[in-house]
Structures are given as C-alpha cells and as structure tokens.
MOPAC internal coordinates of N, CA, C and O (Angstrom, degrees):
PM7 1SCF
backbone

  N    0.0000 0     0.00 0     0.00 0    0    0    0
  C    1.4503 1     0.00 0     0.00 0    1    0    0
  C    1.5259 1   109.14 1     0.00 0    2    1    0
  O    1.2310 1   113.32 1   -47.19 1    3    2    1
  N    0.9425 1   130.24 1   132.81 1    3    2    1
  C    1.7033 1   154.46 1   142.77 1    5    3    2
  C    1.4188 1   112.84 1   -16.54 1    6    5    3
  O    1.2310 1   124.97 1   -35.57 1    7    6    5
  N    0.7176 1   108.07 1   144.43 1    7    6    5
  C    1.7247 1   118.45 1   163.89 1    9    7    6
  C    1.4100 1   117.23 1  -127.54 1   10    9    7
  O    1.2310 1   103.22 1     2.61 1   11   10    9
  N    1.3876 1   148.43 1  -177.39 1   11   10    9
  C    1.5014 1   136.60 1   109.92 1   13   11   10
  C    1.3506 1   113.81 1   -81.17 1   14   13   11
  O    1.2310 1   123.75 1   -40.96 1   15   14   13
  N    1.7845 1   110.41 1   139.04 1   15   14   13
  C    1.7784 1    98.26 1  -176.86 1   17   15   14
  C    1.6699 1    91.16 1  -119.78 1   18   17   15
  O    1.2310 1   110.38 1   147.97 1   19   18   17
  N    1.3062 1   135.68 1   -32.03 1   19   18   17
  C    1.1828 1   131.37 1  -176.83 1   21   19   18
  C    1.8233 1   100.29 1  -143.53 1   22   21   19
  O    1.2310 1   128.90 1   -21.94 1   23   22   21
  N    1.6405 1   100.46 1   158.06 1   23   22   21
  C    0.9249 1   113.32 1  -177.12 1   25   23   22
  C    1.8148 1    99.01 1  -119.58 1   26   25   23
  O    1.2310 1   123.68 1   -46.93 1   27   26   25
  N    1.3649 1   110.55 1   133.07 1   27   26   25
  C    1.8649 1   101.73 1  -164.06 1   29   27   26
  C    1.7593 1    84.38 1  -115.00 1   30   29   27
  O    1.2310 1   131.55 1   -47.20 1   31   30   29
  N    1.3317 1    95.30 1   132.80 1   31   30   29
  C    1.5162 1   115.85 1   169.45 1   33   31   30
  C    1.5505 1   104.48 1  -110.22 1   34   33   31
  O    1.2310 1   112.88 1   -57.70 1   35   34   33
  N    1.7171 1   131.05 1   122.30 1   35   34   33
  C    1.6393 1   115.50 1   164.99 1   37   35   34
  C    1.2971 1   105.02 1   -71.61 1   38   37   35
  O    1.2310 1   122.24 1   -31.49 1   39   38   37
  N    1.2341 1   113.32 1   148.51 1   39   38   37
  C    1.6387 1   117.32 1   176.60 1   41   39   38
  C    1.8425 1    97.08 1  -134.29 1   42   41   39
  O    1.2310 1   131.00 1   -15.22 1   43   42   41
  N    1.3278 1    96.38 1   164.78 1   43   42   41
  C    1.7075 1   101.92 1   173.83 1   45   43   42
  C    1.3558 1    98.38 1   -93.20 1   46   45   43
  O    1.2310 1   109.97 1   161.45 1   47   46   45
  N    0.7211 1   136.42 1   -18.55 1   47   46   45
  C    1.6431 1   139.07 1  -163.14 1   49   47   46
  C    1.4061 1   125.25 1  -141.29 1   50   49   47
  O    1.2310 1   102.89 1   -99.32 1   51   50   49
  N    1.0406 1   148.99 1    80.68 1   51   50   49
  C    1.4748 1   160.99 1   -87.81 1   53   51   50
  C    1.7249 1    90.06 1  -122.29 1   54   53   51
  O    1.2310 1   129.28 1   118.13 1   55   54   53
  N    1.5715 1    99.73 1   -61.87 1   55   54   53
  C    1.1854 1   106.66 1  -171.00 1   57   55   54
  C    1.4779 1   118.13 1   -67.52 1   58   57   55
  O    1.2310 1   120.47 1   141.99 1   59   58   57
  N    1.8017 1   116.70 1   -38.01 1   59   58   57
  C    1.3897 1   115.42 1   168.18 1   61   59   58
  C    1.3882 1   125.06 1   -50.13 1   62   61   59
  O    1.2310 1   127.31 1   124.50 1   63   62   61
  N    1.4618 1   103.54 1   -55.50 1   63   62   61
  C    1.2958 1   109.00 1   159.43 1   65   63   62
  C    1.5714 1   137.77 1   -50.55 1   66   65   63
  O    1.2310 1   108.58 1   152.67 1   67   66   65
  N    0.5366 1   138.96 1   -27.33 1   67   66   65
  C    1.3881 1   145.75 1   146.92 1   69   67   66
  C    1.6492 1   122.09 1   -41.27 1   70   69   67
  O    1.2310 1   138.98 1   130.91 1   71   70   69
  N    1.0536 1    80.80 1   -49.09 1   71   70   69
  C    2.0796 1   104.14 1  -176.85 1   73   71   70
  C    1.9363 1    88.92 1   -66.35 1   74   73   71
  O    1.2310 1   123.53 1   124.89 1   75   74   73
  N    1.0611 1   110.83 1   -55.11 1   75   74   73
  C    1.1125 1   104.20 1  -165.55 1   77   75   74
  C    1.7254 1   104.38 1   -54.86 1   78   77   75
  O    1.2310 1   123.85 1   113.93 1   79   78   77
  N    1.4835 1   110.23 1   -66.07 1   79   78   77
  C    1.4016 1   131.32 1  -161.46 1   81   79   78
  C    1.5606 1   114.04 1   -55.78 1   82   81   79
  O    1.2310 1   130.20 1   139.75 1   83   82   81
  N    1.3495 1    97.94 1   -40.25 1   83   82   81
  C    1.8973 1   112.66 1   154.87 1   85   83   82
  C    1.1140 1   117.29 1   -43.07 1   86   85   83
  O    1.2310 1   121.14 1   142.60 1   87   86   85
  N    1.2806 1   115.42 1   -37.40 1   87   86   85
  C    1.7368 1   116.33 1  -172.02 1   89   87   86
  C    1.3318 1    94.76 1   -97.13 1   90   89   87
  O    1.2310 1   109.79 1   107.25 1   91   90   89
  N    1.0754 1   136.76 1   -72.75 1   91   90   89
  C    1.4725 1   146.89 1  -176.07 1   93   91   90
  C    1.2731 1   102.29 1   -17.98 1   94   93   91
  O    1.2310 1   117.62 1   107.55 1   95   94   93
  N    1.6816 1   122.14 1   -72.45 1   95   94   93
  C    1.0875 1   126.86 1  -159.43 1   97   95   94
  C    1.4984 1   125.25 1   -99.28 1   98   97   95
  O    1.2310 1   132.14 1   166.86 1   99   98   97
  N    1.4927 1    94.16 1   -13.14 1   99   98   97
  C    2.4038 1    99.41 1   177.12 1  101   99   98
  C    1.4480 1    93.07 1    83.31 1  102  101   99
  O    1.2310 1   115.47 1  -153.04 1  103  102  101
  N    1.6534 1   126.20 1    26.96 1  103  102  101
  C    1.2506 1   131.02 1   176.34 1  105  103  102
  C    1.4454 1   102.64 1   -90.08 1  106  105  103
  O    1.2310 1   119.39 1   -29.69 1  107  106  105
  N    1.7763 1   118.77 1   150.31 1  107  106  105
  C    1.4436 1   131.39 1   152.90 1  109  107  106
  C    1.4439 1   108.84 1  -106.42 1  110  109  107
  O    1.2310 1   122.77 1   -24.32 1  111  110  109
  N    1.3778 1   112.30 1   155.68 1  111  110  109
  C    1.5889 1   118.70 1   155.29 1  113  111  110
  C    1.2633 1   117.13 1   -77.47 1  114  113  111
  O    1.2310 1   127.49 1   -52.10 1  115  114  113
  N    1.2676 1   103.18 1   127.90 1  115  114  113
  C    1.7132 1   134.72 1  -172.84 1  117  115  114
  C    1.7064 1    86.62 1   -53.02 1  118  117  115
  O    1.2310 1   123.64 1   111.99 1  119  118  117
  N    1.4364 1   110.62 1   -68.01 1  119  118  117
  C    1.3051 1    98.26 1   179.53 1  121  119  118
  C    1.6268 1   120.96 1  -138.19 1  122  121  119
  O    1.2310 1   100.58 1    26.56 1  123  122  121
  N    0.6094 1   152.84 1  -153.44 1  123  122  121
  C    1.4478 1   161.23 1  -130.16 1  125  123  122
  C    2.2428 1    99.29 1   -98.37 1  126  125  123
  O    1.2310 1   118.59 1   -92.75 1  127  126  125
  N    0.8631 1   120.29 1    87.25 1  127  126  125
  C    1.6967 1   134.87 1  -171.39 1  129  127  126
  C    2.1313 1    88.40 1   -45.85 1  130  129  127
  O    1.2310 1   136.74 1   -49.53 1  131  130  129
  N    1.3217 1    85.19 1   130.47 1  131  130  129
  C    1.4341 1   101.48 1  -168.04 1  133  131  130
  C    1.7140 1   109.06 1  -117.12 1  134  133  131
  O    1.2310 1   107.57 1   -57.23 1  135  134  133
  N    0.7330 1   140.78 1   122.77 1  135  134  133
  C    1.9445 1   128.68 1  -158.11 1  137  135  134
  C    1.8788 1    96.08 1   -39.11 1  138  137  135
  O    1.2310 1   124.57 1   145.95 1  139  138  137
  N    1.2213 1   108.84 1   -34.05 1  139  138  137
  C    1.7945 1   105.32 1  -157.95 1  141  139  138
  C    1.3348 1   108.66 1  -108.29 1  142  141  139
  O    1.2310 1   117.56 1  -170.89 1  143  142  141
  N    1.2994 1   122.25 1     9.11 1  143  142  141
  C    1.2863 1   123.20 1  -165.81 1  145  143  142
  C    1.4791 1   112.56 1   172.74 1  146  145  143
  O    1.2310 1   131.30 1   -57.93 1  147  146  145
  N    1.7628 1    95.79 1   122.07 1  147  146  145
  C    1.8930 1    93.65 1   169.13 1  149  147  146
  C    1.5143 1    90.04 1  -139.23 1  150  149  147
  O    1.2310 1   124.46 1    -6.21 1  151  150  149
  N    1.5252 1   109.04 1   173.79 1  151  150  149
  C    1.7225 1   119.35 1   170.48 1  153  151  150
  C    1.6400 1    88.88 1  -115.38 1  154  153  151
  O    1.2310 1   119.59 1   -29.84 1  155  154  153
  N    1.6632 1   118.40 1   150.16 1  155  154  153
  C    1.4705 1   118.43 1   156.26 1  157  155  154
  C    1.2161 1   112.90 1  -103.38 1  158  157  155
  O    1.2310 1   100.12 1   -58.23 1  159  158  157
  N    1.0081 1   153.59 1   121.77 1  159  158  157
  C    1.4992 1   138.61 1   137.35 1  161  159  158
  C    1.5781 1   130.61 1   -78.23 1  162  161  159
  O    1.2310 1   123.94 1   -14.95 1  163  162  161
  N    1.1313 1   110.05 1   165.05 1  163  162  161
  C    1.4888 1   107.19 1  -166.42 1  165  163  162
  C    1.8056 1    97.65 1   -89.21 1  166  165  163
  O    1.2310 1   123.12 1   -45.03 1  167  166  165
  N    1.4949 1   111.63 1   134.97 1  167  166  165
  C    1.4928 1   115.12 1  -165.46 1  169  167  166
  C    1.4854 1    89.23 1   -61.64 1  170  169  167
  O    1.2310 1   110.16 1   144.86 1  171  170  169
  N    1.6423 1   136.09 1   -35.14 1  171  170  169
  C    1.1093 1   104.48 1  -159.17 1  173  171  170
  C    1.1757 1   115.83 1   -90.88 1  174  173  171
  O    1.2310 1   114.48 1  -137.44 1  175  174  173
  N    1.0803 1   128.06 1    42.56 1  175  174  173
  C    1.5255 1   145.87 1  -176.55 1  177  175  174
  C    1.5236 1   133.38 1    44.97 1  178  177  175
  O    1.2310 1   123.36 1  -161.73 1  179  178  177
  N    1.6178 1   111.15 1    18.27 1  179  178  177
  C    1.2073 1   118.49 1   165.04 1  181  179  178
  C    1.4388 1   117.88 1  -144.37 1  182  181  179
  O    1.2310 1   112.61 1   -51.24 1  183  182  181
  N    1.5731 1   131.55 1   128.76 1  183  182  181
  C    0.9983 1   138.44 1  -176.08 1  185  183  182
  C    1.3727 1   127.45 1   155.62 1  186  185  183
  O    1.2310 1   109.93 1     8.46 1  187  186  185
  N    1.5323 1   136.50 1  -171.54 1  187  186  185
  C    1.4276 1   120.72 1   168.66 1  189  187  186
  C    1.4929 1   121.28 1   -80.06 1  190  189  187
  O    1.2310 1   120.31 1   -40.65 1  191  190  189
  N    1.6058 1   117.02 1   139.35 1  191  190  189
  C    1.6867 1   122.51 1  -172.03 1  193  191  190
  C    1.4570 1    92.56 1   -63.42 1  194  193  191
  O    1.2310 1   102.50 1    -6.33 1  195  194  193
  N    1.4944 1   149.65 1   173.67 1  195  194  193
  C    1.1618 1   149.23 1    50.92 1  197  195  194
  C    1.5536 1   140.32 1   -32.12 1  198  197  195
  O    1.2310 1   131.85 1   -82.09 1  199  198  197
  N    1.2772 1    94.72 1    97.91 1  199  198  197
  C    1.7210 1    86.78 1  -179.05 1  201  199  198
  C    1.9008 1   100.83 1   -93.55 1  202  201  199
  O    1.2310 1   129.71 1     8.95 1  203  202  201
  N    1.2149 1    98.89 1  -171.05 1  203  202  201
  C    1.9739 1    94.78 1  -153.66 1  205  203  202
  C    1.9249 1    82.07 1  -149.09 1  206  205  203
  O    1.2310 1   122.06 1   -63.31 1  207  206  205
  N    1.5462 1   113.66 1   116.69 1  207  206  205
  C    2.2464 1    93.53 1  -172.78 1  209  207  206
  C    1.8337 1    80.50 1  -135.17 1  210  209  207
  O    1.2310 1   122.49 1   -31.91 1  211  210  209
  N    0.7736 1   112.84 1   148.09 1  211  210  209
  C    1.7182 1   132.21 1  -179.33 1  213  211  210
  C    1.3944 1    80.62 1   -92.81 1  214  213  211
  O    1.2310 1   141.12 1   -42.45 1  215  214  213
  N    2.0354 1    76.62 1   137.55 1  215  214  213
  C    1.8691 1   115.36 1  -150.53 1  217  215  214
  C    1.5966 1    99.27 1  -145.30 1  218  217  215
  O    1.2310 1   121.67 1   -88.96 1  219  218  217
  N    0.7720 1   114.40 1    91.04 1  219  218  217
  C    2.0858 1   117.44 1   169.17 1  221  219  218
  C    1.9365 1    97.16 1   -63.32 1  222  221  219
  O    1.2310 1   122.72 1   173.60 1  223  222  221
  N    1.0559 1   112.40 1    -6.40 1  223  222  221
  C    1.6366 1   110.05 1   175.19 1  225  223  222
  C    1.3746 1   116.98 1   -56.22 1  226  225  223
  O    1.2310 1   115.66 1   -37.89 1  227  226  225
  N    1.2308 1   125.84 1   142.11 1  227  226  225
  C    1.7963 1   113.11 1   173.84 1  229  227  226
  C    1.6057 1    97.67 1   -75.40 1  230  229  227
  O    1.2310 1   135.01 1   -26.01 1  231  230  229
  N    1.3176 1    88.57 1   153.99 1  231  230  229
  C    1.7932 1    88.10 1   156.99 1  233  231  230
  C    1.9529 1   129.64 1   -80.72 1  234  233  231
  O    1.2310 1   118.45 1   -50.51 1  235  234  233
  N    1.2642 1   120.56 1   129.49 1  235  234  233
  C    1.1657 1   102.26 1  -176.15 1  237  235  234
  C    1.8024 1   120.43 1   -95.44 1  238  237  235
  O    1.2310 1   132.34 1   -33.91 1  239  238  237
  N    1.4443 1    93.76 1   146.09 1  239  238  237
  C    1.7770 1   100.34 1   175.77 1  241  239  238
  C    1.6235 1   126.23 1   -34.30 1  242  241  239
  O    1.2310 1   138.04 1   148.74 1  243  242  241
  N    1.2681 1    82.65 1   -31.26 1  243  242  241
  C    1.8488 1    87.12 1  -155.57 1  245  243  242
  C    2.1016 1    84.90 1  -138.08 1  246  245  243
  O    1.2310 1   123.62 1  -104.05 1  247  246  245
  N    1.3385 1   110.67 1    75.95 1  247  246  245
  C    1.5638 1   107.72 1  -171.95 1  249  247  246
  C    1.6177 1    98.08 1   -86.41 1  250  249  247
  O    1.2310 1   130.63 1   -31.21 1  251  250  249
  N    1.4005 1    97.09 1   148.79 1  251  250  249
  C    1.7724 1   113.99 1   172.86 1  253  251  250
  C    1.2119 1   120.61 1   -61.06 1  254  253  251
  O    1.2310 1   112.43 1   146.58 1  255  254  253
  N    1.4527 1   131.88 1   -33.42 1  255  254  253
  C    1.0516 1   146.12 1   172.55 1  257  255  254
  C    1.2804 1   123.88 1  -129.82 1  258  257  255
  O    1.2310 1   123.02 1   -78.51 1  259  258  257
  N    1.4031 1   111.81 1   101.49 1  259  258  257
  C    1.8550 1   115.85 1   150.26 1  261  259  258
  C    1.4596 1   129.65 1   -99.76 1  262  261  259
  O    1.2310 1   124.85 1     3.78 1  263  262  261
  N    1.2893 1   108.30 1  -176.22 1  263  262  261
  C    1.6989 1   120.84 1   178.71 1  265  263  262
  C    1.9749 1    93.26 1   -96.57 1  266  265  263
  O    1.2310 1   120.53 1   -42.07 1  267  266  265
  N    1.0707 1   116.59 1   137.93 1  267  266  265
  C    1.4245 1   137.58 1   136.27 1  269  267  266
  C    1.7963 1   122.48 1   -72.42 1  270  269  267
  O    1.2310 1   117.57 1   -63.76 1  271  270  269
  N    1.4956 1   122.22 1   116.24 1  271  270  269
  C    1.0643 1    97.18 1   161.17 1  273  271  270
  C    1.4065 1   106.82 1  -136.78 1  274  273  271
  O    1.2310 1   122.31 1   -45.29 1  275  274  273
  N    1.2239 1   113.18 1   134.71 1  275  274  273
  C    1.4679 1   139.28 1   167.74 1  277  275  274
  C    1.5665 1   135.26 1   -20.62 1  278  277  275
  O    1.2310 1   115.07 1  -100.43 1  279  278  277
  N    0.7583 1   126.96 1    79.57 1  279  278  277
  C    1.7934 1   127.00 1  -172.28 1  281  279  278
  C    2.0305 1    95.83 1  -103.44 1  282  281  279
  O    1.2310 1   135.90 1   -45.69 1  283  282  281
  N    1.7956 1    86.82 1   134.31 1  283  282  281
  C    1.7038 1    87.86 1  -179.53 1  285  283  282
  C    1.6749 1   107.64 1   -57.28 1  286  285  283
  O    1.2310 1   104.09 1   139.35 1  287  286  285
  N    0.9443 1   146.94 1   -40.65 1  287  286  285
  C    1.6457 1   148.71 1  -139.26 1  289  287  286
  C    1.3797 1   104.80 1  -171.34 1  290  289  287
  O    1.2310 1   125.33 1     1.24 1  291  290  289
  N    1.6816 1   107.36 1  -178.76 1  291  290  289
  C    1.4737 1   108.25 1  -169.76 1  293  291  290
  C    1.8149 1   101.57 1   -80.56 1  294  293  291
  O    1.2310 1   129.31 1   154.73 1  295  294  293
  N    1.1807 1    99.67 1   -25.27 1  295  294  293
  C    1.6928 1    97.19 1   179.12 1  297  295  294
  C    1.3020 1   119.59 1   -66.13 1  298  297  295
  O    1.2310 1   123.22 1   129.55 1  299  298  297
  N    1.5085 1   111.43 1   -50.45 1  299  298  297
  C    1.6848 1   116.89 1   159.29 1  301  299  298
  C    1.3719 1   124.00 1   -39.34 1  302  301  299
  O    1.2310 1   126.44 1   128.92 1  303  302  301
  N    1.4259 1   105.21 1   -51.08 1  303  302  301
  C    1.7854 1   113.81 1   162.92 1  305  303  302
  C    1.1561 1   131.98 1   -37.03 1  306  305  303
  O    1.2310 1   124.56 1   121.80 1  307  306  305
  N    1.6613 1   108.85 1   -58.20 1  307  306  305
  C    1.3165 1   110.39 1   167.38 1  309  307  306
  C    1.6854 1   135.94 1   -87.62 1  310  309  307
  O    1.2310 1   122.24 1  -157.26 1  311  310  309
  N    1.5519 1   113.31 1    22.74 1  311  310  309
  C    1.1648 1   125.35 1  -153.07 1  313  311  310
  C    1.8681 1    70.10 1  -115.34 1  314  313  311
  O    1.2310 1   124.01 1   102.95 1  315  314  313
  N    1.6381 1   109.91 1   -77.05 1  315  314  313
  C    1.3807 1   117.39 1   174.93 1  317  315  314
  C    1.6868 1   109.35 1   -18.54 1  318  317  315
  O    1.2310 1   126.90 1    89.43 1  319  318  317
  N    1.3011 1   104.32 1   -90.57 1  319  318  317
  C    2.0632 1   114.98 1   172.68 1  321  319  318
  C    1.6833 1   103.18 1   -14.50 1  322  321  319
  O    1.2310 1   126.03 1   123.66 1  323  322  321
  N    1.4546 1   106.01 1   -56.34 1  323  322  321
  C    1.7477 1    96.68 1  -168.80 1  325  323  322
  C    2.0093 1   110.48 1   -72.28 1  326  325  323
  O    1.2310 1   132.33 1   158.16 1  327  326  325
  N    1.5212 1    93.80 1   -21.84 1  327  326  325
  C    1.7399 1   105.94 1  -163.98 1  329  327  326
  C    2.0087 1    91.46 1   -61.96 1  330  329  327
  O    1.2310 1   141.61 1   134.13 1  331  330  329
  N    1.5213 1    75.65 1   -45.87 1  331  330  329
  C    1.8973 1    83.82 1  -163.25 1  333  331  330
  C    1.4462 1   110.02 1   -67.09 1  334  333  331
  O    1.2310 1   110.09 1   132.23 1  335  334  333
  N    1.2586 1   136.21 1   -47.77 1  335  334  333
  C    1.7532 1   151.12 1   173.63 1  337  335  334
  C    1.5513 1   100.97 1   -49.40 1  338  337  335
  O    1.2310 1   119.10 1   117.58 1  339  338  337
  N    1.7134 1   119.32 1   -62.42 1  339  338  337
  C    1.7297 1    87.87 1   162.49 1  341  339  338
  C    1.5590 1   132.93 1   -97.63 1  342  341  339
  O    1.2310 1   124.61 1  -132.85 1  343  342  341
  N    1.8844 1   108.75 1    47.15 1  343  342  341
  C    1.6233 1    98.10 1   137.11 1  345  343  342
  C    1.6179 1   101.43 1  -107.44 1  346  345  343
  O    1.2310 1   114.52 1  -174.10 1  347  346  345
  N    1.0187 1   127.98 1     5.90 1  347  346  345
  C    1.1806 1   107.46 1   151.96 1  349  347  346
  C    1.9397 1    92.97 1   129.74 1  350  349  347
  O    1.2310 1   122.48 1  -148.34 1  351  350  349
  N    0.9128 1   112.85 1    31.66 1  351  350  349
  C    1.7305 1   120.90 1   161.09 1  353  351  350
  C    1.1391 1    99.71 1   -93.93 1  354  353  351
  O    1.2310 1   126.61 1    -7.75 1  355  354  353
  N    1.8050 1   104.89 1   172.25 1  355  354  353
  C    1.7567 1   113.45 1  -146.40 1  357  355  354
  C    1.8122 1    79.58 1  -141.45 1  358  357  355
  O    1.2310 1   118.37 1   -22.02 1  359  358  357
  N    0.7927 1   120.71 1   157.98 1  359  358  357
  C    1.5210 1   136.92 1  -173.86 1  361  359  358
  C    1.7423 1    94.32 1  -113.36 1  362  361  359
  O    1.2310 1   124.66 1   -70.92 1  363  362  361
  N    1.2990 1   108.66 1   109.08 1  363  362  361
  C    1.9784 1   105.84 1   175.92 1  365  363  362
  C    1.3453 1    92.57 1  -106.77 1  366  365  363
  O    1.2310 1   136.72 1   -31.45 1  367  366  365
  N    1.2987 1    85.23 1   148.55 1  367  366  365
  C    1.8895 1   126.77 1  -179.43 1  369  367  366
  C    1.4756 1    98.54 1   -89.28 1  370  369  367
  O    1.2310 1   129.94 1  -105.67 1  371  370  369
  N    1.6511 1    98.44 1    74.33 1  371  370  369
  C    1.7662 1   103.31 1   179.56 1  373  371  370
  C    0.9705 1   122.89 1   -93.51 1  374  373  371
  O    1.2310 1   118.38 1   -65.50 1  375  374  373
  N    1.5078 1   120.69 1   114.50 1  375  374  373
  C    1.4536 1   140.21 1  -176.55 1  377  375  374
  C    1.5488 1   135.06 1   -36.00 1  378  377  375
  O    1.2310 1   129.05 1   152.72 1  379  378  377
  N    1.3352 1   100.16 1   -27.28 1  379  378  377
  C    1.0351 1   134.88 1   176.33 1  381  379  378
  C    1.2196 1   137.40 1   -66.71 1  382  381  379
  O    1.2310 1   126.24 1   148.91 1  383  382  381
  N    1.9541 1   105.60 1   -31.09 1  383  382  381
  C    1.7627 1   111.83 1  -177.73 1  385  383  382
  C    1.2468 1   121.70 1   -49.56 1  386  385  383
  O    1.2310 1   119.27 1   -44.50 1  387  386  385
  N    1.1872 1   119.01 1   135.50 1  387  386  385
  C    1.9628 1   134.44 1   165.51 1  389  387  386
  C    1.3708 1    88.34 1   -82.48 1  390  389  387
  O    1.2310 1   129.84 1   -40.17 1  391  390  389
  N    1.5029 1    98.63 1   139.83 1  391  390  389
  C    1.2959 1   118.55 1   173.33 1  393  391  390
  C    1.7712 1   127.45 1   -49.88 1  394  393  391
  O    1.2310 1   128.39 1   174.31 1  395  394  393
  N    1.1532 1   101.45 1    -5.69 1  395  394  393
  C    1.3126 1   105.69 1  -171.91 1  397  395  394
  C    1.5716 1   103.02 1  -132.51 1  398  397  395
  O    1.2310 1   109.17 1  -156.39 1  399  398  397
  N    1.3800 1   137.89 1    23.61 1  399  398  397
  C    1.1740 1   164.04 1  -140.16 1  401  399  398
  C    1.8486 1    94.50 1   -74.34 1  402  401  399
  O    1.2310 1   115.44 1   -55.36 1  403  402  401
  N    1.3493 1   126.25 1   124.64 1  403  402  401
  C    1.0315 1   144.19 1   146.54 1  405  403  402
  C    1.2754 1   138.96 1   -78.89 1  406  405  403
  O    1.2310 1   128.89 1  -167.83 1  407  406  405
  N    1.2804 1   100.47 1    12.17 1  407  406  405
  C    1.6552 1   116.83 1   175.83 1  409  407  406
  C    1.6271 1   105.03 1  -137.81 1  410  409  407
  O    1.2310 1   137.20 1   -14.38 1  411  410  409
  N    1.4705 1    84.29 1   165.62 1  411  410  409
  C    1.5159 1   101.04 1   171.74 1  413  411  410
  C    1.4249 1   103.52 1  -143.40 1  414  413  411
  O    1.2310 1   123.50 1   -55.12 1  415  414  413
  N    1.7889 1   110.89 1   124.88 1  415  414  413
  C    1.4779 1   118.37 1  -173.16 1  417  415  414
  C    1.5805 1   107.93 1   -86.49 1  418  417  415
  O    1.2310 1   122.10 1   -44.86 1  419  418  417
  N    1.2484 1   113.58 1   135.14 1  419  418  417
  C    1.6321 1   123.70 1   157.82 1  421  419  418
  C    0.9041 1   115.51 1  -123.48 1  422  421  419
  O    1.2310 1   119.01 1    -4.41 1  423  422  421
  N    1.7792 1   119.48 1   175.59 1  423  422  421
  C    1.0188 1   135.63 1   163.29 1  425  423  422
  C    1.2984 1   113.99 1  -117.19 1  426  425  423
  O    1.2310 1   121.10 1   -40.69 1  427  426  425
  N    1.8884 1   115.50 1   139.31 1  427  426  425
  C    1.4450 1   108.04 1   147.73 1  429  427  426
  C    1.2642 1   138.48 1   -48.09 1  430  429  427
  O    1.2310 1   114.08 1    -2.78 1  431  430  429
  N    1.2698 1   128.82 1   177.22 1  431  430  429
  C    1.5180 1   120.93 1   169.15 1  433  431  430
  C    1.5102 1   110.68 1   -64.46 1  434  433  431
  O    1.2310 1   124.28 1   149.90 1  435  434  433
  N    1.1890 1   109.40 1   -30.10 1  435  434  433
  C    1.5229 1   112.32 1   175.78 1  437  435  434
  C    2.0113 1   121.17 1   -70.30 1  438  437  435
  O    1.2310 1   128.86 1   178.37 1  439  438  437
  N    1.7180 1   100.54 1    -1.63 1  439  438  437
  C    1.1910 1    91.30 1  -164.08 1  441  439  438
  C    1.5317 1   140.18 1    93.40 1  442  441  439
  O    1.2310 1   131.08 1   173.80 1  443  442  441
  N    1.6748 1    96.23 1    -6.20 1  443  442  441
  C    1.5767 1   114.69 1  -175.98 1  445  443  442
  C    1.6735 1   113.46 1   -82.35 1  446  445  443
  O    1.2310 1   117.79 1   -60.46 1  447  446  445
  N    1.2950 1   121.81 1   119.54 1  447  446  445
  C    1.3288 1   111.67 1  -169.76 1  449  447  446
  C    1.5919 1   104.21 1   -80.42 1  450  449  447
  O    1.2310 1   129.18 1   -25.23 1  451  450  449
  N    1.1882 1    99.91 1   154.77 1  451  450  449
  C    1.9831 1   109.76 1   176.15 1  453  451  450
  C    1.4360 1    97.26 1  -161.01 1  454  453  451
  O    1.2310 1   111.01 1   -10.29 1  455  454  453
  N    1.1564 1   134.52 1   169.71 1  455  454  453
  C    1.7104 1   137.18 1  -164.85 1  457  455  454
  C    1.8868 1    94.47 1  -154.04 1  458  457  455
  O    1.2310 1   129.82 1   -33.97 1  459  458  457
  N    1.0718 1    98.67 1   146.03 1  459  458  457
  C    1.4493 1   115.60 1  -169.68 1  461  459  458
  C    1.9800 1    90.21 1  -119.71 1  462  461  459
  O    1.2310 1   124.91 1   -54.68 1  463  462  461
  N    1.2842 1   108.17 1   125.32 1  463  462  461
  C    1.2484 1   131.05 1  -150.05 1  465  463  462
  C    1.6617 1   102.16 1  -117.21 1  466  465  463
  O    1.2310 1   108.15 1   -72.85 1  467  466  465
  N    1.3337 1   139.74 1   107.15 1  467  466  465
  C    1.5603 1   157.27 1   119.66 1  469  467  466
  C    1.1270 1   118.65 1   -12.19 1  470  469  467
  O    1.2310 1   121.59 1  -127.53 1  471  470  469
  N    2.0639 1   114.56 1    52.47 1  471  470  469
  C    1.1424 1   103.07 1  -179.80 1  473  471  470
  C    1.3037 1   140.97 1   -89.77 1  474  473  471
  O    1.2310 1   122.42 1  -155.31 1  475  474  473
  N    1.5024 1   112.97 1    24.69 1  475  474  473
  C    1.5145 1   127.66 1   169.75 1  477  475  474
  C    1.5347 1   122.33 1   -72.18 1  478  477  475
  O    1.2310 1   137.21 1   171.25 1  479  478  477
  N    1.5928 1    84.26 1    -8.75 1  479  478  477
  C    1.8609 1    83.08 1  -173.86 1  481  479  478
  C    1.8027 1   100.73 1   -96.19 1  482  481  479
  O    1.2310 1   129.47 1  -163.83 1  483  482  481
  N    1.0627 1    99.34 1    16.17 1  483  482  481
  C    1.6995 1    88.52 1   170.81 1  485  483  482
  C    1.4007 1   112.13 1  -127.53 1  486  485  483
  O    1.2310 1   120.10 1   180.00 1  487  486  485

C-alpha cells in the first residue's frame, strides 16, 4: 500500500521559502536546507513532509495542485490569513469564490497558491 510521504512545492528560492513554510507550518528541516532542495517536517513529529526543490517553472494562476490548511472556525481563519500575510503571504483576488466560500486563497512569497480552510462550518 501507498502512502503520501512529501508534498514537493517548486519555489525560486529554496531558502526563502523555507523561512516562510517554517513559520507557516511549526515545520523543521529534516536536514541541513541546501540552495536546491530541503524536506520540512512537522517539529512535532507527526504529519505530512513538505519538501521545497528550486523550479525555473512559472507559477500558474489557476494551479492543479495545492495544499489545504486547516483553521478551527471562521475566527481561527482569519487570525491564521493575518498570521500568514505578515510572514510574507499575499491574499489573491481569486476568481473563482462560491458565494458561500470556506476558504480563503493565498499566496506564498514564491507565488504558490494554498487556501486556509473554515473548518467549523462542516
């Protein structure tokens, strides 16, 4: 059987990124942050890796794959949104919201979209 063991984001900047995702998430590097490549793990020692690999790729508007992350309620949500915007995430004007939208889309510093999710309402 399968697992997921890491989730790989390209970033332009290995090391920025990291700084960010460290804070974001209460993640450490597995091992020693390398310009082209780090793994994160979660310090408290259980959960999904983020690894972070230098990417000459553009980032796209509307990407196939993001991260979800979890906020208890709408207050947690918006406490999270402000936590994440000053390490340095960008709040996008996503085209996309349903009127009744349980997320809120950002960006990393790198431009990587992920949405911080209102999960009290389910």
């Amino acid at each position: 059987m399968l697992t997921v063991g890491s989730v790989v984001l390209g970033v332009s900047d290995v090391r920025r990124a990291a700084a960010f995702w460290t804070e974001a998430l209460g993640y450490v590097p597995r091992e020693e942050i390398e310009d082209d490549w780090v793994v994160l793990v979660p310090a408290a020692g259980h959960g999904v890796q983020v690894a972070l690999g230098l990417s000459g790729t553009p980032v796209r508007e509307h990407p196939r794959i993001h991260l979800d992350l979890y906020a208890g309620d709408a207050a947690d949500q918006a406490a999270e949104v402000e936590r994440l915007v000053s390490l340095g995430a960008r709040q996008v004007d996503w085209d996309l919201y349903p009127d009744d939208a349980d997320f809120v889309v950002l960006a990393d510093p790198d431009g990587n979209i992920f949405c911080v999710i209102d999960t009290g309402r389910h």
